[in-house]
C-alpha positions, 0 to 999 in steps of 0.5 A: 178169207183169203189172201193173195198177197202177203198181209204186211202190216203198215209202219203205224201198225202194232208188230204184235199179232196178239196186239188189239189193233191186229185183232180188231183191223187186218192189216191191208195188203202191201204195197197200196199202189197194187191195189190202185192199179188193177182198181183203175185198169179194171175201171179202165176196160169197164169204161172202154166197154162202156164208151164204144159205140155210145152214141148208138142209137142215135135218138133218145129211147125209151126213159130217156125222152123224161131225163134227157130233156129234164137235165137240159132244161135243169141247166139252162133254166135251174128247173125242169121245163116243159117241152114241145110235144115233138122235142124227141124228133127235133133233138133227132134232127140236130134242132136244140129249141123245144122250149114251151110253157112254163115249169114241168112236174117232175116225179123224181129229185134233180140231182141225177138230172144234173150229173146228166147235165153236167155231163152233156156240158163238158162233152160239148165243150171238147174238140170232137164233142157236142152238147145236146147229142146222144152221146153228150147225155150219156156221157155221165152215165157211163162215167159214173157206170166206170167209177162205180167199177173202181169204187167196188174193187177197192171196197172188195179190197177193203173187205177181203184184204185181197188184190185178187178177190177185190178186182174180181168183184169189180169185174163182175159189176163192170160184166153186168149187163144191167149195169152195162146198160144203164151205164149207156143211157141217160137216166139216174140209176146208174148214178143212185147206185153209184152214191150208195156204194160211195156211201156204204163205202166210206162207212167200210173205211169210218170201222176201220178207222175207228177200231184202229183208233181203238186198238191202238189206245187198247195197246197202250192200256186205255180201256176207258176213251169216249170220244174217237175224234171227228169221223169225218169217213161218216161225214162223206157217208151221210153226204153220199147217201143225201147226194143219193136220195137227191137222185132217187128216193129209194135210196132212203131205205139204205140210209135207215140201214146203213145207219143201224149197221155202222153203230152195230159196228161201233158197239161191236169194236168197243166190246172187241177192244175190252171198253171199259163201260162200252154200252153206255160210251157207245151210246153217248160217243157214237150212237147219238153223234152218228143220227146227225152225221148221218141222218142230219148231214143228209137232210141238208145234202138233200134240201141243197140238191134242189138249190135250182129250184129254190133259188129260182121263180119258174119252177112248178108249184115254185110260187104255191106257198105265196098265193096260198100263205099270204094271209096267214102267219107267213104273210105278216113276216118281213119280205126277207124271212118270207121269201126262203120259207115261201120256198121250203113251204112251197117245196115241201108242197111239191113233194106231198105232190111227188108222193102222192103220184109214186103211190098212185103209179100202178099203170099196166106195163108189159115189161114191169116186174114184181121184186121176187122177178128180178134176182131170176132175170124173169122179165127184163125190160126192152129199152130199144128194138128196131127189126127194119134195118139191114147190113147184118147179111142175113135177110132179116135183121135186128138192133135191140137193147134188152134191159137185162143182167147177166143171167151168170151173175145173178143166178150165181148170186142166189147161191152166193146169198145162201152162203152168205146167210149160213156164213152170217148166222154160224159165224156171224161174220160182219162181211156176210152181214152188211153184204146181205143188209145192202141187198135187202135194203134195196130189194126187200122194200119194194115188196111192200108196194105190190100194186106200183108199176116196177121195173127190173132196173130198180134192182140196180143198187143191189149188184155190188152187194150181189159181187161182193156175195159172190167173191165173198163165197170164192173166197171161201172155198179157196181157202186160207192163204199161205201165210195161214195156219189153216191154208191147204195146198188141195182146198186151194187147187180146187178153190182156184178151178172154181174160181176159174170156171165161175169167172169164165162163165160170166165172161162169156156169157156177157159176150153172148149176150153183149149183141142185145145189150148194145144195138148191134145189128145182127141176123135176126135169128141171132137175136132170137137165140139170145131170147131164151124165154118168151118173157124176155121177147114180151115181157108180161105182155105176151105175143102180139 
């Protein structure tokens, strides 16, 4: 893989390149803040890109009329509250009252809707700002959307050892404009993503950590350890991904992935540090801990997640377990051992309800798509149109926002992909192989449920992975750096046009398609040129 800065190996690293601890963990490429910088300056343009005209339109749309109102009501009651059927016009009109009934069935976990509400809370409490408007419920998103860009440059870093490549890869999610768009509206996408890169990053860090603990024992001549200390990387894992799966369940898949490939990484190091008994330590020290520090530290971050639920009265089938356990064994308890597992009684009860409605959802849809549509684009999703306005100087004008990433980069990716594979089975090269486990853990599943109703945004969480191909690729074809045996002055001045080329098709064809993506007004004949097929004017619908 290539480098663009030579690789100094940090004061604590043996000197030695035939040391284990050189030949386990690649020294990260110096000096760190270099890296910290262009992370923040790219998350920088993907936040600016981002919070520019994020008030537009000035009305809730499309799914924000569910998650909008959800986060509102999560933070002024503790539970998702029913609303006046007119709630999405007396929002519109300034009014801040659209409270009726009582708790509201909700399909999907609160967490998401928190961060939402969060969001819209700080932003009204600012000079300029205001709660309860279309930019304070899409003030979170957009952060989030940011950070995300941050947290993928310094992962790429990770991976690649490269400043160039790992601010690329950022780049490229910041261009999206899937991700450009679900940064600029309030639902939860954006932020289950934004935990499952998290998650996957600190498992990045943890295999890092942990062979530089054991090469370093390597090199003293300790063939033999068992336990590598606390691994407290592992730790922030199994809470990002239960913070995750508290979003949306989906992330459970990556959970199930995730924790299969860092105990594959952890076999591997032990065998690549010459252990003296690795299968066996392997298991004992590292296999059994890590199904609780992953798979225990989630469940609990997951139950936490619904605390305003638990902890209050209103909620919908908050009180099922009361009326309905009250004369069994549960009923005979004391009241103070009663009331939590009336509770989790009750909460488990909600989620055979929430299951049972997700199997169910198989409602017609003219913009939903089928899991082998979305690397392809085939049928994006029409957040928002309005063909009524003017001011563009033309005598027909449109405003829309079209759910869609950028054709570049995820047609770039199905090439990426094929590399990836080749790369992984030739060289069995662990990048290859965890970028294409994150793509299948949140594309693969979805195949299984041919009848639900799906849409091309569930297709959010795989993106990193997709940059992350694509620059694993770049980085191939540029070859080895100049500190390398193996560098080429011509591979790298070929490498470098590709480079180029690649990266300047995807940005212009974010600012071709950037009109549709965030409720210009322009000409109507403009917006007709950015449809380049009949799927993405109506959907599966077809013309009406």
């Amino acid at each position: 893989m290539t480098t663009t800065a030579p690789a100094v190996a940090s004061e604590s690293a043996p000197t030695s390149q035939n040391s284990a601890r050189a030949r386990l963990v690649p020294p990260m490429p110096q000096p760190v803040w270099a890296g910290w910088l262009g992370a923040v300056l790219v998350a920088l343009l993907a936040g600016a890109l981002r919070f520019v005209r994020l008030g537009v339109p000035g009305q809730i749309y499309f799914d924000e009329t569910y998650y909008a109102k959800d986060a509102f009501s999560l933070w002024k009651f503790g539970y998702e509250h029913e609303t006046l059927e007119n709630a999405d016009q007396v929002l519109a009109q300034g009014g801040k009252e659209i409270w009726t009934g009582g708790g509201d069935f909700v399909v999907h976990p609160p967490l998401g809707k928190w961060m939402i509400a969060l969001g819209d809370h700080v932003w009204g409490l600012l000079p300029f700002g205001e709660s309860m408007t279309p930019t304070g419920w899409r003030v979170a998103a957009a952060v989030f959307g940011a950070l995300s860009v941050l947290l993928l440059v310094r992962l790429a870093l990770r991976m690649t050892r490269s400043w160039l490549l790992g601010c690329t890869a950022g780049l490229i999610m910041a261009l999206d404009g899937l991700h450009f768009t679900m940064s600029r509206i309030a639902m939860v996408d954006i932020f289950v993503t934004f935990w499952i890169l998290a998650g996957f990053t600190c498992l990045v860090i943890d295999r890092d950590r942990a062979r530089e603990r054991l090469g370093d024992l390597a090199d003293a001549g300790n063939r033999a350890v068992g336990f590598l200390g606390v691994r407290w990387w592992r730790l922030g894992a199994g809470l990002c991904l239960g913070l995750a799966i508290g979003t949306k369940w989906s992330a459970l898949f990556y959970l199930a992935a995730f924790g299969l490939l860092t105990v594959a990484w952890d076999y591997g190091a032990r065998r690549g540090a010459a252990q003296q008994g690795a299968g066996w330590r392997w298991f004992v020290y590292d296999a059994v801990p890590a199904f609780f520090q992953m798979v225990g530290v989630a469940a609990v971050t997951y139950v936490a997640t619904w605390t305003g639920w638990l902890v209050t009265s209103g909620g919908y089938d908050r009180g099922w377990a009361a009326e309905h356990t009250a004369n069994g064994i549960v009923g005979a308890l004391p009241a103070w051992a009663r009331g939590p597992l009336d509770a989790l009684i009750s909460l488990v009860h909600y989620h055979s309800e929430i299951m049972n409605f997700h199997t169910h959802l198989s409602q017609p849809h003219d913009y939903a798509s089928k899991p082998w549509e979305w690397l392809i684009m085939r049928t994006p999703v029409a957040f928002y149109y309005d063909g009524e306005g003017g001011g563009c100087g033309a005598a027909k004008c449109s405003s829309a926002i079209l759910g869609i990433g950028t054709p570049a980069v995820w047609w770039l990716s199905i090439a990426a992909l094929v590399v990836m594979v080749g790369w992984w089975v030739i060289y069995r090269d662990w990048r290859a192989g965890a970028v294409l486990l994150g793509v299948a853990a949140g594309w693969l599943p979805w195949f299984a449920y041919p009848d639900r109703t799906m849409f091309v945004f569930y297709a959010l969480p795989i993106l990193p992975f997709l940059a992350l191909a694509i620059v694993l690729t770049l980085g191939l074809i540029m070859g080895a750096g100049e500190d390398s045996p193996r560098y080429s002055p011509w591979i790298r001045v070929i490498g470098g046009v590709v480079f180029g080329v690649v990266l300047l098709v995807i940005i212009a064809d974010f600012a071709f398609m950037y009109p549709v993506l965030s409720a210009e007004t322009i000409p109507y004949d403009e917006w007709a040129a950015r449809m380049w097929f009949p799927t993405w004017i109506y959907g599966n619908g077809g013309p009406s």
